[in-house]
C-alpha angles and dihedrals in degrees: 000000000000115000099237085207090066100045102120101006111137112237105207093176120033102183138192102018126147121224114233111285103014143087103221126106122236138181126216120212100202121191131171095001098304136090100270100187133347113211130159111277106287101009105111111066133235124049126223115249103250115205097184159014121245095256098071128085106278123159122245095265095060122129129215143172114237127217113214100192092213094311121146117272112200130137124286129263133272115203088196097189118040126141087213108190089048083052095055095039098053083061074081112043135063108280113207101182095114077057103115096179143008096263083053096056094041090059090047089052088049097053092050085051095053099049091033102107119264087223099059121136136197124270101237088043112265123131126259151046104000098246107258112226110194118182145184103039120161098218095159086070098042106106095226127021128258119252141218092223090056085044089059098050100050100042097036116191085346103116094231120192118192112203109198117229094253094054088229096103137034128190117209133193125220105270085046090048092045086046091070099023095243107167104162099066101080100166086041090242114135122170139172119013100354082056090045088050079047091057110039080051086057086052105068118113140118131294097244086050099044092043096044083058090046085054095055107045087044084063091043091053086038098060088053086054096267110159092166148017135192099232106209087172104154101245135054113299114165088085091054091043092047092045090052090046092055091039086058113265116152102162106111136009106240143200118194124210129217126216124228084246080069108038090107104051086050097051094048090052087049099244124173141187104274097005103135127261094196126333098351099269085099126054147180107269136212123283109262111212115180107209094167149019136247134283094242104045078053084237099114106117107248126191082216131046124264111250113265110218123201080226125080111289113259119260107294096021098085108119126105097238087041087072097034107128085242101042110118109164134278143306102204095175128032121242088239091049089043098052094046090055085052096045082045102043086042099052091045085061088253108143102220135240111192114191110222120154100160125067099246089056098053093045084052089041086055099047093053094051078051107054086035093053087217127137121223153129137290108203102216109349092200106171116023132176109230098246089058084048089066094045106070097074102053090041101049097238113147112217105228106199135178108210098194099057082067090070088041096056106028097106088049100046092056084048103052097020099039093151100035103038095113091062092055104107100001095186101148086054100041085056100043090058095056100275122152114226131211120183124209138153105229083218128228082034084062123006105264097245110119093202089072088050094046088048100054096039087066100033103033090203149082129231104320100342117116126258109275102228102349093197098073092046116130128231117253086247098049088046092047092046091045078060096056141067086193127053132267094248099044109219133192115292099033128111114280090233097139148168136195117214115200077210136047098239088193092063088029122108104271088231090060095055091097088063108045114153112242109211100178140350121207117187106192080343099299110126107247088165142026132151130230094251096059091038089091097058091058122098131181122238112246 
């Protein structure tokens, strides 16, 4: 639990930490915001005057020295891939991801209609059943879809969205469809776009409202040693970034996506990848261009077909053309119109993000960084060919993944992929050609916490299952660093973005990563923060 009276003080000393790995004690002279010097425990002279403990009043500017007691001292965590006002709104919502079938989902729905207040009103005013957003369900595993006729019995006249865990795909029953006159959808199933248009909808709010969500869940990422975050949220974000900078938040560096709806807004305001949007903890980040859909709404573009089976098609796989024996996924932009959006973003100073989950649009992902001789990002890169797999290095393309979806998906891959399953998050591979690596969560695809990502990149299961292709498992050190824009030994000069950890997660149990214990987080050097148990070792400067 963070200790509220801690949250902003500057730390100037941090004494007696251990790096990663060692047993020496070392202090950290940190200074603007930066790591000043690094000596063994005692050996620079001279000790600051202390006037306090943490526990009394201090304003927000104070300055103290913090005693580490012998925890671990590394960089902070990147979650490189968050959609981060989906992830502080779904605090909110039902969550059906401990769902594990339709039947499942529909009795938690009908538990959320029954205690939600008979009185509830609609947020923009109308009368009625306050709408019922429920997110995070796994439909691709479930063993029979879910329907819009069992959505109607059990939510009545109550408009209900289902938002799949992939955010590829939504299910809607009758009053929800009526609410936005939606009359194409039969079955209530909506993906892709259409989904994307549903859930910006669900968005709206105010800015009180939408800021006051982004605070909480900052803190939230900030007490599992998260300093920054790349925010893909489907909307503009650099206004509501900028607006919570000036107001006085300082939990997270960001850096906010745009969108290609939006390539041309930013352009003509001159943005660029990294320009600052306030006082330089939140950025410009990278174009996101989505060339493909997801595994589990069956709209990743393949180079080979998805299985037909003689059964019912799994949750999210419903359409005609979808089980049709040559069906292989979807191509949502043209290689002439993506490579004009890169040449564009590119030229404009815009890093790029290029969505490919199936193996034919990475390979054309790939093609197009090449004959543009432009270096970039894949966010996710779920199924490769291996010869794709060797192609990232020499071409510069950062491989952005995202560990934990494996365990999510892994039912589903071996079900939609059977022949080509092996090749389905090839990190081990991807590294050992030269690849750089970046982990993230796409939360709420996945809960931001990094520790579950690392975890899963070096164990590839979940509780006693076995490892799913053991051979493309992470150590402990190459997860941990995929999940850093510092070292894992800090030095001088870098930014004095920090964590404690109360274990050494490179000597830990690899099945207890997910759970590793965060003492205290320092972003440029300002707690952002610090558990009970370490409150007490820190004193004020005086």
């Amino acid at each position: 639990m963070t200790s509220p009276a801690t949250t902003g003080v500057t730390v100037t000393l941090i004494r007696n930490a251990r790096f990663l790995g060692s047993e020496t004690r070392y202090d950290l002279g940190l200074r603007d915001g930066k790591i000043a010097w690094v000596a063994r425990a005692g050996e620079r002279d001279g000790s600051p005057d202390v006037s306090g403990r943490a526990g009394e009043a201090r304003d927000a500017d104070a300055a103290a020295v913090l005693d580490a007691d012998g925890r671990f001292v590394t960089s902070g965590l990147w979650d490189e891939h968050v959609h981060f006002g989906q992830w502080a709104l779904a605090a909110d919502r039902l969550d059906l991801a401990s769902a594990e079938s339709a039947d499942q989902a529909l009795e938690l729905i009908a538990a959320a209609c029954a205690s939600a207040e008979s009185s509830g009103r609609e947020r923009n005013g109308g009368s009625g059943p306050q709408e019922l957003v429920a997110v995070r369900a796994r439909a691709a595993s479930w063993p029979a879809p879910i329907s819009r006729a069992a959505l109607d019995r059990v939510t009545g006249e109550r408009p209900t969205v289902v938002i799949g865990a992939d955010l590829h795909g939504c299910w809607l029953n009758s009053a929800a469809l009526a609410r936005r006159g939606i009359t194409s959808a039969g079955d209530g199933h909506i993906v892709e776009d259409d989904c994307f248009a549903l859930v910006r909808e669900l968005d709206r709010m105010s800015d009180a409202e939408r800021d006051a969500l982004a605070s909480r869940a900052a803190a939230a990422a900030s007490a599992r040693g998260v300093v920054g975050i790349v925010d893909f949220e489907m909307r503009w974000g650099l206004t509501d970034w900028a607006r919570r900078e000036a107001d006085g938040f300082r939990l997270l560096r960001v850096e906010s996506a745009i969108y290609p709806q939006d390539l041309e807004r930013a352009l003509e305001e001159g943005r660029r990848t990294g320009d600052p949007l306030a006082d330089g903890l939140t950025r410009v980040g990278p174009l996101k261009i989505v060339t493909d859909g997801s595994l589990g709404t069956m709209t990743a573009w393949c180079c080979e077909p998805y299985p037909v089976s003689t059964e019912e098609p799994a949750a999210g796989s419903g359409t005609a053309a979808e089980r049709d024996p040559a069906y292989s996924g979807r191509s949502l932009v043209p290689g002439e119109e993506l490579r004009r959006l890169m040449r564009r973003a590119s030229d404009g100073g815009l890093e790029l993000a290029i969505h490919a989950i199936g193996d034919r649009a990475n390979a054309e992902v790939l093609d197009a960084f090449e004959e543009l001789g432009i270096p970039g990002m894949i966010e996710h890169a779920q199924l490769l060919r291996p010869e794709d797999i060797e192609r990232f290095g020499p071409l510069g393309v950062v491989a952005s993944v995202q560990p934990e979806h494996l365990l999510d998906d892994r039912e589903t891959t071996d079900r939609l992929w059977p022949r080509r399953a092996g090749d389905a998050y090839p990190f081990a591979r991807l590294s050992r050609a030269g690849a750089r690596l970046i982990l993230g969560s796409d939360a709420p695809v996945a809960p931001l916490d990094p520790w579950r990502g690392i975890a899963a990149a070096v164990t590839r299961r979940r509780g006693s299952d076995a490892p799913w292709f053991p051979g493309e498992r992470l150590t402990a050190d190459e997860a941990i660093s995929a999940c850093m824009r510092g070292g894992l030994r800090p030095s001088p000069g870098d930014e004095a973005d920090l964590i404690l950890l109360d274990t050494d997660p490179l000597a830990a149990d690899p099945d207890a990563l997910d759970r590793t214990p965060v003492a205290a987080t320092l972003l440029a050097g300002r707690l952002t923060h610090l558990d009970d148990g370490l409150a007490s070792r820190l004193d004020f400067l005086g």
